[in-house]
Each structure stands twice: as C-alpha cells, then as structure tokens.
PLY file of the C-alpha trace (Angstrom):
ply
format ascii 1.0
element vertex 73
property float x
property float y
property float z
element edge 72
property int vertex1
property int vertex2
end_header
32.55 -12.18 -22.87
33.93 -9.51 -24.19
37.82 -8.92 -24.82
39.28 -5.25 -24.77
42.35 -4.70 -26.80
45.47 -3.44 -25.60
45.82 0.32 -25.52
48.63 1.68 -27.88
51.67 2.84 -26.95
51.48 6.77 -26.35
55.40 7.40 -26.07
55.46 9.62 -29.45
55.39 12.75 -27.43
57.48 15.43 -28.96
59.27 16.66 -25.62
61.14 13.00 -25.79
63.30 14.66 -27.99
64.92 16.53 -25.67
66.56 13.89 -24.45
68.67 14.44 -27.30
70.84 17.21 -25.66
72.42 15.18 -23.08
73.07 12.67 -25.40
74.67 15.31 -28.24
75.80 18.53 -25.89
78.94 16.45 -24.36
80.23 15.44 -28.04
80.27 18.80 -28.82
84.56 18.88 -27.55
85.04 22.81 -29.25
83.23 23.49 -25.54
85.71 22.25 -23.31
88.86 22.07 -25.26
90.49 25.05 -23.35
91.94 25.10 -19.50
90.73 28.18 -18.85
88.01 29.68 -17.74
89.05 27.75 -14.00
86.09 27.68 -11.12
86.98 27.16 -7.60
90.56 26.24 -9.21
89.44 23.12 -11.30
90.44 23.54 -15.14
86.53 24.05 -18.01
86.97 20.25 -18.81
86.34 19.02 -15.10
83.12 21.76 -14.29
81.84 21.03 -17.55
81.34 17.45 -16.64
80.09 18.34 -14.21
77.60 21.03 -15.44
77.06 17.72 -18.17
75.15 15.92 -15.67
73.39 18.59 -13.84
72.24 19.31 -17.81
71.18 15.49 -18.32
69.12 15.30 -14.99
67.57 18.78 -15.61
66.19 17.36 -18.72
65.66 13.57 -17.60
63.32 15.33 -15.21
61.40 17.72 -17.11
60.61 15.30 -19.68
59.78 12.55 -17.08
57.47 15.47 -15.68
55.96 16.81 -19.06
55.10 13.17 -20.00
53.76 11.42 -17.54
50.00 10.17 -17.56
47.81 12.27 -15.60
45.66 10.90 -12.79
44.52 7.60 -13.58
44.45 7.68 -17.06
0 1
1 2
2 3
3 4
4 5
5 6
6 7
7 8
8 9
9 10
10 11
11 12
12 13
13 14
14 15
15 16
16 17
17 18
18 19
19 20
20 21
21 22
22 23
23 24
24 25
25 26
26 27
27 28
28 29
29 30
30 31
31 32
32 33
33 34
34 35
35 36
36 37
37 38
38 39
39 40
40 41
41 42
42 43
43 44
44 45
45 46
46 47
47 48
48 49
49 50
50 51
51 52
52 53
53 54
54 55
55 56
56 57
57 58
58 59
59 60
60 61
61 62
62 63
63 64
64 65
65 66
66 67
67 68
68 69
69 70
70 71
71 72
C-alpha cells in the first residue's frame, strides 16, 4: 500500500502581492486631506472611501482570478 504525500502549498504566487495596495493606498492620508475636489456634493474624504473599496475588490478579484488552480489540477 502505497502512501502519497501531501502536495505543497502553491500560494507563493507573485500577484498575491497586490493585495498590498488596499492594505497601504488608504494610509496614504496626503490623498484625502483636502475638502475639495466635491462629487455629487460629498467632500474627497467621503468618495475616496468609497473609491477605497471599489480599489480593494478590484484587486481581491483579479488576484482571486489570476491565482486560482486551473481545471482540476
């Protein structure tokens, strides 16, 4: 009887450092330390935020996409 070994661990691919930019991009305050420009009437700091997440899901996704196992492997 023969006993196969576990597989290692392939999570060392290079596009999981993108997930750095959601993660660093919101410390970054020099961005949003202003009230102006305004969109739709809400001051930078609110958009921003928002434009934040749409930045962290964006990315989330792509690497999710670029990293995933192919077919059955």
């Amino acid at each position: 009887m023969t006993t196969r070994q576990p597989t290692p661990r392939s999570d060392r691919s290079p596009w999981n450092w993108l997930l750095i930019v959601p993660v660093v991009l919101p410390l970054l305050t020099f961005l949003f330390n202003s009230d102006e420009p305004r969109l739709f009437g809400f001051p930078l700091f609110y958009w921003l935020q928002l434009a934040f997440i749409a930045v962290g899901v964006a990315t989330t996704t792509l690497v999710y996409q670029m990293t995933k196992k192919k077919g059955g492997e």
